[in-house]
DODO-970927 format. One line per 2 residues: number of its first residue (from 1); their letters; for each residue x, y, z of N, C-alpha, C. Coordinates in nm, 2 decimals. Layout:
DODO-970927
NUM	A	X,Y,Z,X,Y,Z,X,Y,Z | ... .
//
This chain:
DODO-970927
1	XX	0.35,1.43,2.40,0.21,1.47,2.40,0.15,1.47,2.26 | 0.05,1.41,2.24,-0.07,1.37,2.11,-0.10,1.53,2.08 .
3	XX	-0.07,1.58,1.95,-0.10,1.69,1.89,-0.15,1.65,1.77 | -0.28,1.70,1.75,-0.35,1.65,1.62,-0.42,1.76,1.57 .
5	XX	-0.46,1.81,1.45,-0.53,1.88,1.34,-0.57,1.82,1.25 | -0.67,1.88,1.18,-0.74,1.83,1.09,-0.76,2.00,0.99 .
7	XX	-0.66,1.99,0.90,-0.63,2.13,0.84,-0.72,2.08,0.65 | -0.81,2.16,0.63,-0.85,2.20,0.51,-0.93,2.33,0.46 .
9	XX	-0.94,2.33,0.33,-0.96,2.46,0.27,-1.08,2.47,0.17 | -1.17,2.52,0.14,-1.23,2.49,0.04,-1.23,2.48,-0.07 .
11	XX	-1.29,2.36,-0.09,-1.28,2.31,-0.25,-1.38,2.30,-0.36 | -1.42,2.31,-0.48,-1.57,2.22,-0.51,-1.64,2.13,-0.47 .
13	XX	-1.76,2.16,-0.45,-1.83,2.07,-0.43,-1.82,1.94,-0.50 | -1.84,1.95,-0.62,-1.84,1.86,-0.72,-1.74,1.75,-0.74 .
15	XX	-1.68,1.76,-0.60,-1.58,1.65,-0.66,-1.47,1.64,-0.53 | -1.54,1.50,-0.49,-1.47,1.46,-0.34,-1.34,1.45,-0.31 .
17	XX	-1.29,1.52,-0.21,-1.13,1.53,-0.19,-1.08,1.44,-0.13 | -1.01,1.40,-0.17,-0.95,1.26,-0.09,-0.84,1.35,0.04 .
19	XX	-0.87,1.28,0.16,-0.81,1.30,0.25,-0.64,1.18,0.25 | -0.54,1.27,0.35,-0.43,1.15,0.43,-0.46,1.21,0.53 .
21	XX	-0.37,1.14,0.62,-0.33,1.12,0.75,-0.20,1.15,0.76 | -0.11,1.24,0.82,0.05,1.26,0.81,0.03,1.23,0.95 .
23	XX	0.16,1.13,0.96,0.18,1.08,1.15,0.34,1.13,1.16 | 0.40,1.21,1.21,0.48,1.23,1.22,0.53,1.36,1.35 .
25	XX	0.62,1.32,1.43,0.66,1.43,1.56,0.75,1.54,1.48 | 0.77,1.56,1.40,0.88,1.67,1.33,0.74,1.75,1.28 .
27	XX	0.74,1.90,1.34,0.63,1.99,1.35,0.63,2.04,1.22 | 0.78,2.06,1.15,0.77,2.19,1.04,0.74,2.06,0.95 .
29	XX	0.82,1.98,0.99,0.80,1.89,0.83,0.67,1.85,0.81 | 0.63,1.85,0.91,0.41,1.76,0.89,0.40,1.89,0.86 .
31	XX	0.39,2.04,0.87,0.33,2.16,0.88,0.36,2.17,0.71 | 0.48,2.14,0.66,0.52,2.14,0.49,0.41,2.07,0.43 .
33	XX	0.47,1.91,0.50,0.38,1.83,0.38,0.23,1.88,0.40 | 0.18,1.92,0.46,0.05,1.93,0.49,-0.02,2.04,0.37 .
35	XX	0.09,2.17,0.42,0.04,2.23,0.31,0.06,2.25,0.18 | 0.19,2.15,0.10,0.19,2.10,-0.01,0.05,2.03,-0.07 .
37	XX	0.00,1.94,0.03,-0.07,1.81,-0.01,-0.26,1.94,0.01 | -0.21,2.06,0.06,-0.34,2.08,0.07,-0.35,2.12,-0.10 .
39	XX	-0.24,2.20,-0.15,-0.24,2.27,-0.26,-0.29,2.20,-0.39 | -0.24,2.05,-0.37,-0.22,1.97,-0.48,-0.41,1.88,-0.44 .
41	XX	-0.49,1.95,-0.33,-0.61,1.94,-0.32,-0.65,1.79,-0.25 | -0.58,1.78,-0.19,-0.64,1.70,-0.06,-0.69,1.74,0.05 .
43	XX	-0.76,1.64,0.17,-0.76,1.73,0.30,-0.68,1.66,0.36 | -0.57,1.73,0.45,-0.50,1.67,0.52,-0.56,1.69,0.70 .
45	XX	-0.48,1.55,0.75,-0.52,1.55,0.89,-0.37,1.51,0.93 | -0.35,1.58,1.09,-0.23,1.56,1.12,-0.24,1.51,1.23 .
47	XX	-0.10,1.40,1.28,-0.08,1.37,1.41,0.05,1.37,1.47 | 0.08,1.36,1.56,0.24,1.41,1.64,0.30,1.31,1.71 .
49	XX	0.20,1.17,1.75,0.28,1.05,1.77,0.18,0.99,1.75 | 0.27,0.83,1.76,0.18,0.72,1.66,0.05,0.66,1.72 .
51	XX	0.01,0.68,1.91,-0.09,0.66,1.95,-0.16,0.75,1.84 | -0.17,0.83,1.88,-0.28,0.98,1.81,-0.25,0.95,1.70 .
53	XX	-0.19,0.90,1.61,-0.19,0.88,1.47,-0.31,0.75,1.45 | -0.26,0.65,1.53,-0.36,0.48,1.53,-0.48,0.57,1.55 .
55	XX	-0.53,0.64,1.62,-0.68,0.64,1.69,-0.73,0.73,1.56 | -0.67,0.79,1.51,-0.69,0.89,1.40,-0.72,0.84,1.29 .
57	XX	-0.64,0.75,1.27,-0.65,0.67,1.13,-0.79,0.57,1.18 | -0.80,0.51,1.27,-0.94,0.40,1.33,-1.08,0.49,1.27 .
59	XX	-1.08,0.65,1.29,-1.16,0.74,1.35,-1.21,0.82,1.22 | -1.10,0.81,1.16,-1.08,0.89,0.99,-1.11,0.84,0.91 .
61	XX	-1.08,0.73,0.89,-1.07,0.66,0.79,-1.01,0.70,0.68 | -0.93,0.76,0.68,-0.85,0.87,0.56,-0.82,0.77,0.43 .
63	XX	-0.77,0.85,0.33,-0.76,0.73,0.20,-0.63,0.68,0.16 | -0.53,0.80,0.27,-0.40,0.73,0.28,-0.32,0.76,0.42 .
65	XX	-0.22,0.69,0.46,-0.14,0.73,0.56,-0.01,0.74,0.51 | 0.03,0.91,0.54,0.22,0.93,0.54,0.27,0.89,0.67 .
67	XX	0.33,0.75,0.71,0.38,0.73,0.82,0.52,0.74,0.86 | 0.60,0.84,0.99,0.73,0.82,1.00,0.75,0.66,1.11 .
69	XX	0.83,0.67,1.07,0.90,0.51,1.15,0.92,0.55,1.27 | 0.98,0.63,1.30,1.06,0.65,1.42,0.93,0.76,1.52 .
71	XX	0.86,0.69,1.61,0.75,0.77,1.65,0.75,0.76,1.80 | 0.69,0.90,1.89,0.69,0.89,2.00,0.54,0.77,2.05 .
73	XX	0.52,0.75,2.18,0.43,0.63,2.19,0.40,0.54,2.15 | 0.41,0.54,2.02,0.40,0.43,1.95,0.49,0.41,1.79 .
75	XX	0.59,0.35,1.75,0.64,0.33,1.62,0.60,0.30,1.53 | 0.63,0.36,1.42,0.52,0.40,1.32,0.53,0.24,1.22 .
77	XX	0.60,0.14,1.30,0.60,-0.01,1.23,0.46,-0.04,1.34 | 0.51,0.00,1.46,0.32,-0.08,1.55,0.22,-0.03,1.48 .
79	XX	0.21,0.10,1.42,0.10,0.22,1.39,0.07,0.08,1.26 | 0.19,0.00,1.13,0.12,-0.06,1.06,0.04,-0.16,1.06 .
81	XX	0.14,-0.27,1.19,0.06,-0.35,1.26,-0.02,-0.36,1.31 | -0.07,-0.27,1.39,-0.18,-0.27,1.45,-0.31,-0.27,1.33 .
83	XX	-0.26,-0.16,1.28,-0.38,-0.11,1.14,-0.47,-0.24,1.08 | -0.35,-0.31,1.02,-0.33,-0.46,0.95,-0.41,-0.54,1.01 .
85	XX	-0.36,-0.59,1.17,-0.44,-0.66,1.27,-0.59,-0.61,1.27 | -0.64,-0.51,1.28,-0.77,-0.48,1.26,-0.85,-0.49,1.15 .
87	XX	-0.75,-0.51,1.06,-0.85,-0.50,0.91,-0.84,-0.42,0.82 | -0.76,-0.28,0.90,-0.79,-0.19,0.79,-0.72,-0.23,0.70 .
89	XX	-0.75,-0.15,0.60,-0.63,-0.14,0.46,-0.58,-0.06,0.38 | -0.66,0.08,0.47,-0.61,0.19,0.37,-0.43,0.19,0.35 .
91	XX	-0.43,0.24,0.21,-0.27,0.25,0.13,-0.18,0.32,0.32 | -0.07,0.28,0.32,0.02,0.32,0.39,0.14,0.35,0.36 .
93	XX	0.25,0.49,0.35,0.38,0.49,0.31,0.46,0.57,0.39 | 0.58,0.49,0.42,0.59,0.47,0.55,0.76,0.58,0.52 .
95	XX	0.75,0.70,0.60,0.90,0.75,0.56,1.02,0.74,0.69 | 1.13,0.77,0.66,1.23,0.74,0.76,1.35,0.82,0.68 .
97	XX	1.43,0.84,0.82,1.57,0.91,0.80,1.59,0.85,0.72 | 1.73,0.89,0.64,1.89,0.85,0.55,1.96,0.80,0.69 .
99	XX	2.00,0.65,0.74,2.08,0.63,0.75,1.99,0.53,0.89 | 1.85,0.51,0.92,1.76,0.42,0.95,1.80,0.32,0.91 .
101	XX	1.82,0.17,0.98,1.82,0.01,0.90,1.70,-0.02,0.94 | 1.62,-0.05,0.79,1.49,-0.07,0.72,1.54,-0.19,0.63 .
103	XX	1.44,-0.27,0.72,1.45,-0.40,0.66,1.32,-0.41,0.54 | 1.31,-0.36,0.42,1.26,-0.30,0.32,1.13,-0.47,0.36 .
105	XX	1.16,-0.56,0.29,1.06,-0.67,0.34,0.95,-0.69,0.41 | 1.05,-0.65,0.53,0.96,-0.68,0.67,0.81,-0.55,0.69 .
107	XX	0.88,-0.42,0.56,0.78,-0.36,0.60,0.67,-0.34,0.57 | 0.71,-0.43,0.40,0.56,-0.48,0.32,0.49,-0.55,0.39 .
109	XX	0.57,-0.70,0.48,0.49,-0.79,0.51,0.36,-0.73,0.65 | 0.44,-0.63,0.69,0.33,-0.55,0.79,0.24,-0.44,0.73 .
111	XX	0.25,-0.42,0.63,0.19,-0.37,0.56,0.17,-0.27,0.50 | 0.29,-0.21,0.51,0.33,-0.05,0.45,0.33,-0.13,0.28 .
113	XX	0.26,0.02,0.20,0.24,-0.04,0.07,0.40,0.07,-0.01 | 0.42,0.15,0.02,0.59,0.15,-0.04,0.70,0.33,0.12 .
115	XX	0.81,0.31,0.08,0.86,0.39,0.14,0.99,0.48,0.08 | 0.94,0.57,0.20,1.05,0.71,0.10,1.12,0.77,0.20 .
117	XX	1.25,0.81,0.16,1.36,0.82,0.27,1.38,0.95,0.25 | 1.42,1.02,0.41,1.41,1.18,0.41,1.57,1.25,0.41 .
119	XX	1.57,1.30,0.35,1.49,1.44,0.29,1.45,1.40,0.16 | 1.32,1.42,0.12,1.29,1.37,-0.03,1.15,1.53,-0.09 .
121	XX	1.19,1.50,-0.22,1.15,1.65,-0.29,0.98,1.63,-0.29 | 0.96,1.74,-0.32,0.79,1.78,-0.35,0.76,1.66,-0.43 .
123	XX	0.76,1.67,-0.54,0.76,1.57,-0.64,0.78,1.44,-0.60 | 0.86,1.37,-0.57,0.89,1.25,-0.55,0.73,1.22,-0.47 .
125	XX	0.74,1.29,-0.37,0.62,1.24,-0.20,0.53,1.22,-0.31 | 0.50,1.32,-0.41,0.30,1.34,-0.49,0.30,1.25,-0.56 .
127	XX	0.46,1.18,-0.61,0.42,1.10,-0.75,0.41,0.97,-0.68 | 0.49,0.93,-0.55,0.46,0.81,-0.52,0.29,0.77,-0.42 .
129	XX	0.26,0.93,-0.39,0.11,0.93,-0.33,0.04,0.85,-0.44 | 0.02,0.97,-0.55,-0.05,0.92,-0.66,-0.06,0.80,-0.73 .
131	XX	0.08,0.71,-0.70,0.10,0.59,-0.76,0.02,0.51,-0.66 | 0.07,0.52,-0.57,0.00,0.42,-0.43,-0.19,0.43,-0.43 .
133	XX	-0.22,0.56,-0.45,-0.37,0.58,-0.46,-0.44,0.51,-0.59 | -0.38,0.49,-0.72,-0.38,0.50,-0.84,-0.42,0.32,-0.85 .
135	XX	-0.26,0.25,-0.74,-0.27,0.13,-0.74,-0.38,0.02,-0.65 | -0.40,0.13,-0.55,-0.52,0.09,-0.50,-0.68,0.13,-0.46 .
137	XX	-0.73,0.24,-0.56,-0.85,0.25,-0.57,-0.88,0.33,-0.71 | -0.77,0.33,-0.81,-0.79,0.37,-0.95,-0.93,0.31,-1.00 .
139	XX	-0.90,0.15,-0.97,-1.01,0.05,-1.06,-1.08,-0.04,-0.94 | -1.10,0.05,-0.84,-1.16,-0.04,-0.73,-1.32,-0.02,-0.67 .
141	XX	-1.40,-0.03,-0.80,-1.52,-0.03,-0.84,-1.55,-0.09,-0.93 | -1.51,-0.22,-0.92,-1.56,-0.34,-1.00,-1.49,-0.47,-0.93 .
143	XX	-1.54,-0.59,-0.98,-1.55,-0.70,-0.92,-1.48,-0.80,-1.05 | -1.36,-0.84,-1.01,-1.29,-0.95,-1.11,-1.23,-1.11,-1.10 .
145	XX	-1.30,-1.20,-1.20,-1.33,-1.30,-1.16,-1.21,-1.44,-1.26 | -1.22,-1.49,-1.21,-1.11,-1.63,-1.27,-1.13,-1.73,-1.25 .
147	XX	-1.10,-1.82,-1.27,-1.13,-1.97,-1.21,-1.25,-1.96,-1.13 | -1.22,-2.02,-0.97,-1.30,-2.01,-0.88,-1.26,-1.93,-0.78 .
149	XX	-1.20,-1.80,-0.83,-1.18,-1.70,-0.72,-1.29,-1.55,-0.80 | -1.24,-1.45,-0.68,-1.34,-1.38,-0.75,-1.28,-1.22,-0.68 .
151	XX	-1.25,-1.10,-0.72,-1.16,-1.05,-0.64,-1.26,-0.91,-0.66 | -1.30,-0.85,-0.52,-1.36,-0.72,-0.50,-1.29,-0.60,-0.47 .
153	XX	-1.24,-0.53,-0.59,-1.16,-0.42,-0.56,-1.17,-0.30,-0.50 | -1.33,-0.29,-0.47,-1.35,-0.19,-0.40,-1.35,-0.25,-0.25 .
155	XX	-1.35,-0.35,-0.22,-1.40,-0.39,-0.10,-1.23,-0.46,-0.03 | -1.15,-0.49,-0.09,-1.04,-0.53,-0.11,-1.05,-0.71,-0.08 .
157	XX	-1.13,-0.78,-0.10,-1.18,-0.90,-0.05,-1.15,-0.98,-0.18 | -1.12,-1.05,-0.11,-1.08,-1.20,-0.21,-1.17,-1.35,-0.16 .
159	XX	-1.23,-1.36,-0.24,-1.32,-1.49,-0.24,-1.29,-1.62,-0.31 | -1.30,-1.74,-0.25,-1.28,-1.86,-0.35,-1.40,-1.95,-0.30 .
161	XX	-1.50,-2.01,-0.38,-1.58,-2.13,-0.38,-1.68,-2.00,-0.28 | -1.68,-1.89,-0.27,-1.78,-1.85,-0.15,-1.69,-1.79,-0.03 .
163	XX	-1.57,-1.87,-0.04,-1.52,-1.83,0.13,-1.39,-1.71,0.08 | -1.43,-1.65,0.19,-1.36,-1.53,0.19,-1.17,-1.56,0.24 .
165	XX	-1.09,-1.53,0.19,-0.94,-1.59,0.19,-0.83,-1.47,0.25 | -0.79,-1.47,0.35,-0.67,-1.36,0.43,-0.58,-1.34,0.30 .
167	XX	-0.57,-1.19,0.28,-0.40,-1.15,0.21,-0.33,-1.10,0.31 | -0.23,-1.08,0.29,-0.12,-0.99,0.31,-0.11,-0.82,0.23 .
169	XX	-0.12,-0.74,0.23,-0.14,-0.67,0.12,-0.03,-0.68,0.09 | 0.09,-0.74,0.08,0.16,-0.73,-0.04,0.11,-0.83,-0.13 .
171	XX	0.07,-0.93,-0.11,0.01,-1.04,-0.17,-0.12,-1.00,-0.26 | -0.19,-0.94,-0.15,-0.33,-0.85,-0.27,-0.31,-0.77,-0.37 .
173	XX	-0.18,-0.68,-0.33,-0.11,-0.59,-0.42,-0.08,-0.68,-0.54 | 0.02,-0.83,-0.52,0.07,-0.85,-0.63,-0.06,-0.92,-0.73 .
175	XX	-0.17,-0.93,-0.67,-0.24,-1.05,-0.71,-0.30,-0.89,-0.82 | -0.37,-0.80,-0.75,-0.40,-0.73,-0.87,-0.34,-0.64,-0.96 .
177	XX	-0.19,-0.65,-0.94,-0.13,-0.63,-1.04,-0.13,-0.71,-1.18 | -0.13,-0.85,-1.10,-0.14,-0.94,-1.26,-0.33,-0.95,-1.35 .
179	XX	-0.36,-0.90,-1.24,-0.51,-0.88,-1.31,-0.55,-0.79,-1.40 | -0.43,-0.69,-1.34,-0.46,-0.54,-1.43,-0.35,-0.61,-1.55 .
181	XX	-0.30,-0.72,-1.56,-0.19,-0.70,-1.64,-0.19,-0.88,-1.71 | -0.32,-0.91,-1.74,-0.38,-1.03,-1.80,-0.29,-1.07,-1.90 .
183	XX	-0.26,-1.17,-1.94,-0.20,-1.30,-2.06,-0.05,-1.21,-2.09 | 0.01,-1.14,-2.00,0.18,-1.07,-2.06,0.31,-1.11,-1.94 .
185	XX	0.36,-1.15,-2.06,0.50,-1.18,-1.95,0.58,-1.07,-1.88 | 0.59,-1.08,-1.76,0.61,-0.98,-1.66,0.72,-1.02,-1.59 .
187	XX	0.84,-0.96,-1.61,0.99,-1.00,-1.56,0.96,-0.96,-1.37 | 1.07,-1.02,-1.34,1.05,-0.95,-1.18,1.10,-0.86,-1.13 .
189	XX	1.18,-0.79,-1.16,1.21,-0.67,-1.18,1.09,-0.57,-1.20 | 0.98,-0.56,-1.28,0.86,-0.52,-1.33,0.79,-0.54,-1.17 .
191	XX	0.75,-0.67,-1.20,0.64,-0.69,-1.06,0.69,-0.62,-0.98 | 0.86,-0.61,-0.94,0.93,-0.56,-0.77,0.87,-0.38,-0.80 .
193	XX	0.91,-0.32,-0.90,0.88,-0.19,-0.91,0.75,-0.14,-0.93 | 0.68,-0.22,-0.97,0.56,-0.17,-0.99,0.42,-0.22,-0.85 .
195	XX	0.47,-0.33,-0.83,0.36,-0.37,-0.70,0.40,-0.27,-0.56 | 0.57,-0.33,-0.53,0.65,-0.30,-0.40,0.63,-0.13,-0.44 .
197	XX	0.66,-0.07,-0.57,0.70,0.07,-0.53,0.87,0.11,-0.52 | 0.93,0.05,-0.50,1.05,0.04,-0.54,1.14,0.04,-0.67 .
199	XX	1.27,0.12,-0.66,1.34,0.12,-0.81,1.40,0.05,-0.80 | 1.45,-0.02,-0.66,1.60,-0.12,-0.59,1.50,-0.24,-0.51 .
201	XX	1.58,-0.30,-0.50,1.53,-0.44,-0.39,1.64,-0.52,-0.39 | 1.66,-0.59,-0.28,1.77,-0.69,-0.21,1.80,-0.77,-0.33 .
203	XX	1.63,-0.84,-0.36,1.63,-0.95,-0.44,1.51,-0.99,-0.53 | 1.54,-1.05,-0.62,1.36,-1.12,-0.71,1.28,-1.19,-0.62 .
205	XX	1.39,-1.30,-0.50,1.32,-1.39,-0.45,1.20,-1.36,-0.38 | 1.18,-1.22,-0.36,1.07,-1.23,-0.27,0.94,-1.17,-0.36 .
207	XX	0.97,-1.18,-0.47,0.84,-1.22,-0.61,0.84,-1.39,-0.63 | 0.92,-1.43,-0.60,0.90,-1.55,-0.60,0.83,-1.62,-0.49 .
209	XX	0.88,-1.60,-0.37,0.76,-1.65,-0.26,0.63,-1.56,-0.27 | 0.57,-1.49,-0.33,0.46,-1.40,-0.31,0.42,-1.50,-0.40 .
211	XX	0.47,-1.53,-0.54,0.42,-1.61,-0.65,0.33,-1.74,-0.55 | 0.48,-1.81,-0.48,0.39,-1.96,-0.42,0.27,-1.92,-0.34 .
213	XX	0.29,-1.79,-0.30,0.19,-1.79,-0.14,0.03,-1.76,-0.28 | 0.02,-1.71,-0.37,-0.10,-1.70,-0.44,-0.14,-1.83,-0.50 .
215	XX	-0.04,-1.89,-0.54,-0.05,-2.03,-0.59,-0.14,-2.16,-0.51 | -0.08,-2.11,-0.36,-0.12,-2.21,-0.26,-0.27,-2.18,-0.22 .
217	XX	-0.30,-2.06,-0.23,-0.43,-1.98,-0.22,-0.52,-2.01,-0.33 | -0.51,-2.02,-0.44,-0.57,-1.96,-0.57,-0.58,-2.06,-0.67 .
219	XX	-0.47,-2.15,-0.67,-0.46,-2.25,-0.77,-0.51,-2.38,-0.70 | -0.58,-2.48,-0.82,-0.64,-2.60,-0.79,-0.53,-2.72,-0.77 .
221	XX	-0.41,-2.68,-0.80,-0.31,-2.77,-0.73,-0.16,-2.64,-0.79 | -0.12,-2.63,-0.69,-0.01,-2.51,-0.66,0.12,-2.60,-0.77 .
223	XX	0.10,-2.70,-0.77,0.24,-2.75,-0.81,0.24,-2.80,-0.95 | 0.14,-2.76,-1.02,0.05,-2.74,-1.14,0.01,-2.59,-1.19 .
225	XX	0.05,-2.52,-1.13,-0.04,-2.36,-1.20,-0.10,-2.34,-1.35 | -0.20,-2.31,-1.33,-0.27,-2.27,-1.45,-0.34,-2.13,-1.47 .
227	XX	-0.31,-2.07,-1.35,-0.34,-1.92,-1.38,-0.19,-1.82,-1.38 | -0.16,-1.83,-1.26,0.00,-1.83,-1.22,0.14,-1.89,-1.29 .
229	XX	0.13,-1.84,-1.40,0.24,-1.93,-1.47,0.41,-1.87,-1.47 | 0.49,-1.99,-1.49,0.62,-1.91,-1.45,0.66,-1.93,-1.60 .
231	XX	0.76,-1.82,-1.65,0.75,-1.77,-1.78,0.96,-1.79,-1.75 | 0.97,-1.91,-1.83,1.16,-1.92,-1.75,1.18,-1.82,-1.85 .
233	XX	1.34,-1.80,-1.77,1.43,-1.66,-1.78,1.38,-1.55,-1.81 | 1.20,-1.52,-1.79,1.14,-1.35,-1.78,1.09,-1.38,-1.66 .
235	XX	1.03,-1.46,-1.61,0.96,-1.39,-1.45,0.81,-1.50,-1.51 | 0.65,-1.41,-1.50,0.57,-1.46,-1.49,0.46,-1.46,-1.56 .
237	XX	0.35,-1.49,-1.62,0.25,-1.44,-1.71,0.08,-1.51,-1.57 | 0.04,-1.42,-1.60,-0.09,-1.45,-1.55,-0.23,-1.45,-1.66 .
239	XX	-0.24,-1.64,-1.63,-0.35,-1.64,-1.73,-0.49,-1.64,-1.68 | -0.61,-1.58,-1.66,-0.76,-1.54,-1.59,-0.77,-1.68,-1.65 .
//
């Protein structure tokens, strides 16, 4: 059964609170995070399976989602898919048991922007919120441009010659990481922990296919790059 709240408290006026969205069927644990995340001055909204979570998040438009994987009606992998499919793009972080097989990859490419495995401390959940919020609407009030692309951070849109170009958000993730991070060599290790959100990963390769998929997007001949440059035995430098 869909159990949903919308729990907040008053705050200043002066200064707009960013709401999440917690989707999760474990009562005490959404009832915890909720009122951690109220303290640390958010408004939190709650939901108890992943239908009531999707229609919530469509309805809310909240500025982040805590998503659990394992969800009644709906799995909180359809809850990203679906999201993705529609357009949205608010930040997503997607949590799951100790001992869940999470194919870490597969959950960027649907569009979870990082994930944290339970039982995990106060601290950890606020610092990777903060990171995730930080990395996608710290500087997302301006408009940055290169060659013949042109990238709208508040709007999350990517333009070339005029026409508007599909990401992936791990792809948009990585593309404005190198923008925040102009003419410096960037090992992949760096890119994996600081775009993905992660301290571990399988492997570099999959900085390396994100690299081509921007290249084939962005560059005036991919097998040539001149913004996207590969930097041997460090990783990558991006030149505007």
């Amino acid at each position: 059964m869909g159990i949903c709240a919308t729990r907040c408290y008053n705050q200043p006026e002066s200064k707009a609170m960013q709401s999440i969205l917690v989707i999760d069927d474990d009562e005490s644990l959404r009832d915890t995070i909720a009122v951690m995340l109220e303290q640390e001055g958010f408004q939190v909204a709650l939901a108890a399976d992943g239908r009531t979570g999707l229609d919530r998040a469509l309805t809310l438009k909240p500025d982040l989602l805590l998503v659990d994987l394992r969800l009644p009606a709906l799995s909180g992998m359809e809850v990203c898919k679906q999201l993705r499919s529609s357009n949205v793009q608010t930040p997503i972080i997607v949590l799951s048991a100790v001992g869940d097989e999470v194919d870490k990859v597969l959950l960027l490419e649907i569009g979870a922007d990082d994930y944290i495995v339970k039982p995990f401390g106060v601290r950890e959940v606020l610092a990777r919120i903060r990171a995730v919020l930080r990395r996608t609407s710290a500087d997302a009030r301006k408009t940055v441009a290169f060659g013949d692309t042109e990238v709208d951070l508040k709007r999350r849109v990517v333009t070339r010659r005029g026409q508007e170009l599909k990401f992936t958000p791990a792809e948009y993730n990585l593309l404005t990481y190198f923008l925040q991070n102009p003419d410096r060599a960037l090992t992949r290790d760096m890119i994996l922990n600081s775009v993905w959100g992660y301290a571990s990963f399988p492997n570099t390769r999959t900085v390396d296919a994100h690299v081509v998929k921007l290249r084939q997007k962005l560059e005036q001949d991919p097998n040539v790059p001149r913004h996207f440059i590969t930097v041997h035995g460090v990783g990558y430098r991006f030149l505007p």
